[in-house]
C-alpha positions in Angstrom: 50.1 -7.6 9.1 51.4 -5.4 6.2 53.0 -9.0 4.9 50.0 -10.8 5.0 48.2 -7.8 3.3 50.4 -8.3 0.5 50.1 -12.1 0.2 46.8 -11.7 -0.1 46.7 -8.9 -2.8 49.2 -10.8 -5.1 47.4 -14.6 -4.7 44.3 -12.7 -5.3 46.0 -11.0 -8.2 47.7 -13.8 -9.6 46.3 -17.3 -8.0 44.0 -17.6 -5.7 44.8 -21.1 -5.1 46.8 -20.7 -1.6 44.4 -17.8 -0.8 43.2 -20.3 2.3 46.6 -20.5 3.2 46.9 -16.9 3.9 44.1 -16.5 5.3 44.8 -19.0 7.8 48.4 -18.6 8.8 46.9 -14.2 8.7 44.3 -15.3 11.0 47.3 -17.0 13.6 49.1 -14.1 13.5 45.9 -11.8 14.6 45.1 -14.8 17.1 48.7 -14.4 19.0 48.7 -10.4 19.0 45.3 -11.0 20.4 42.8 -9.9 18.0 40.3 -12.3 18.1 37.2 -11.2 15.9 39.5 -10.3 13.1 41.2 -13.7 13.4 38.1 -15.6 13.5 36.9 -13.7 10.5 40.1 -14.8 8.5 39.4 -18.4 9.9 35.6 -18.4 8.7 36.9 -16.9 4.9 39.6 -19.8 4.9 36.9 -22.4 5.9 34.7 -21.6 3.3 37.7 -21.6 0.4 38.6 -25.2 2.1 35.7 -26.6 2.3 35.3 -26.0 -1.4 38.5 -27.6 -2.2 37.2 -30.7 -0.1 40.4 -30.9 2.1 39.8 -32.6 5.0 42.8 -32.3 7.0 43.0 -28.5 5.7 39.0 -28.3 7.4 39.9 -30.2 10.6 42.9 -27.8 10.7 40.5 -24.5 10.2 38.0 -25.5 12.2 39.9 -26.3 15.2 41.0 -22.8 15.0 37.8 -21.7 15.3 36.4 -24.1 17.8 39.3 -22.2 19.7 37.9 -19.2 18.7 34.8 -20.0 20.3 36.1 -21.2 23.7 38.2 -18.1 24.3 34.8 -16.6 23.8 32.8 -18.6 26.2 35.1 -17.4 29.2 
């Protein structure tokens, strides 16, 4: 997770543009090691950054994450 740490600081450092990007591909990596509230809580950041660019395919993408998310949690 140290990588994605760092990918965060420097896009928030230098530009935040791919920030959701991080956050999202930061989020699968938590997902797969099994750490599900701290994935979901990097899906719900990258949501919100996506939804203000107005990507739908980026949205769709997010949001089926977290519509995974909330399955896992139902069983």
């Amino acid at each position: 997770m140290e990588v994605f740490d760092g990918a965060l600081e420097l896009s928030l450092a230098h530009d935040s543009f791919y920030l959701d990007y991080v956050l999202q591909h930061k989020g699968k990596c938590l997902l797969e090691l099994n750490k599900v509230i701290e994935a979901e809580k990097c899906f719900k950041e990258a949501l919100k950054l996506r939804e203000y660019k107005g990507n739908e395919e980026l949205i769709k993408s997010t949001q089926l994450a977290l519509d995974f998310i909330k399955n896992l949690k139902e069983k």
